[in-house]
C-alpha positions in Angstrom: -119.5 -43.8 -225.5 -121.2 -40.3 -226.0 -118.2 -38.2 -226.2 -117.7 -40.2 -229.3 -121.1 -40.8 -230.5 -120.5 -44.6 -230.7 -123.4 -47.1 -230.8 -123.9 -49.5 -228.3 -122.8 -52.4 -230.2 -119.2 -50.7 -230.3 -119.3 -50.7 -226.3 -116.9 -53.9 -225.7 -114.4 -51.6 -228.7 -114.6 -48.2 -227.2 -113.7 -50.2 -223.6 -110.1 -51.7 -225.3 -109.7 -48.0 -226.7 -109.8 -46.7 -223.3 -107.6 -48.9 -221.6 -104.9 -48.5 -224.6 -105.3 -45.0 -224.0 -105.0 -45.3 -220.2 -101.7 -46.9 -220.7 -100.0 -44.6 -223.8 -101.5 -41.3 -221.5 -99.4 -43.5 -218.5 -96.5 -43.9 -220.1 -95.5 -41.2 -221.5 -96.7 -38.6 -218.1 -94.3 -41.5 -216.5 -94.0 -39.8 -212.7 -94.8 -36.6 -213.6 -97.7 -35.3 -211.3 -100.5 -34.0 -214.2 -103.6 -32.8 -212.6 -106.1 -35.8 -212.8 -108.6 -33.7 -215.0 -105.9 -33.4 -217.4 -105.1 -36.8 -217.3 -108.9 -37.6 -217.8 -109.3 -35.6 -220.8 -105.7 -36.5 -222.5 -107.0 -40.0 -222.0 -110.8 -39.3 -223.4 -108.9 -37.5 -226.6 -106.8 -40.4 -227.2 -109.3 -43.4 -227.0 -111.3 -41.1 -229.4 -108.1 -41.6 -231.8 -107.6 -44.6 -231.2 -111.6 -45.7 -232.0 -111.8 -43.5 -235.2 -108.8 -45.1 -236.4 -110.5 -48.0 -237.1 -112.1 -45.7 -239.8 -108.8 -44.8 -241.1 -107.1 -47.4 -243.6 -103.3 -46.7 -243.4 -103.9 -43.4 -241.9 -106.4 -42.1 -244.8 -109.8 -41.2 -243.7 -112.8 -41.4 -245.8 -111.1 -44.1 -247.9 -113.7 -45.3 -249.8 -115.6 -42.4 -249.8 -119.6 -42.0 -252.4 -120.3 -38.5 -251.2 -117.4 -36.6 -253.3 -115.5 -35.9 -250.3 -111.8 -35.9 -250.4 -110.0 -38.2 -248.8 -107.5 -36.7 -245.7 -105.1 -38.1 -244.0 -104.9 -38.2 -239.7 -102.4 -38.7 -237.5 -100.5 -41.9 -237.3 -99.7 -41.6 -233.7 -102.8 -41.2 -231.4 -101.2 -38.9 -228.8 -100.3 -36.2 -231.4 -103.6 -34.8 -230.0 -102.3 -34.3 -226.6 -98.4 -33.5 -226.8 -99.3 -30.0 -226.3 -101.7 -30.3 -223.6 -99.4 -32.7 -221.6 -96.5 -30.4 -222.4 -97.4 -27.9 -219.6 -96.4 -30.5 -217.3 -94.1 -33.5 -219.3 -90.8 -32.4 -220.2 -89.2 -34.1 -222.8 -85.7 -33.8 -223.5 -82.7 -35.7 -223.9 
């Protein structure tokens, strides 16, 4: 809850975020032995994505924005954040 800065009310939210992103982080390391910190952190990054894309009506965030800001668009696919960082240990290939 603080990594994100959530509120409290979100807690029962930010708990299905983390066990989404416990399973996509699973998946896609498969068998691969990933240090267990790294696996932590891929999985904190990811449940972060997958929480602020709640935020993010088809993919654009800031949507319906007063302040002036431009709108921007993230990433449709909440691991895109930890390919690279997973990388050093998954090897994907055909």
């Amino acid at each position: 809850m603080v990594f994100l800065g959530a509120p409290e009310s979100d807690r029962e939210f930010v708990g299905e975020c983390l066990i989404q992103a416990q399973t996509l982080v699973s998946a896609y390391v498969a068998t691969t032995d990933v240090p267990e910190d790294i696996i932590d952190l891929s999985t904190q990054q990811v449940a972060s994505e997958l929480y602020n894309m709640r935020n993010a009506p088809s993919g654009i965030a800031q949507f319906s924005s007063l302040d002036g800001q431009t709108p921007f668009r993230v990433a449709k696919d909440p691991m895109t954040s930890v390919y690279a960082i997973l990388g050093k240990w998954v090897n994907v290939g055909v």
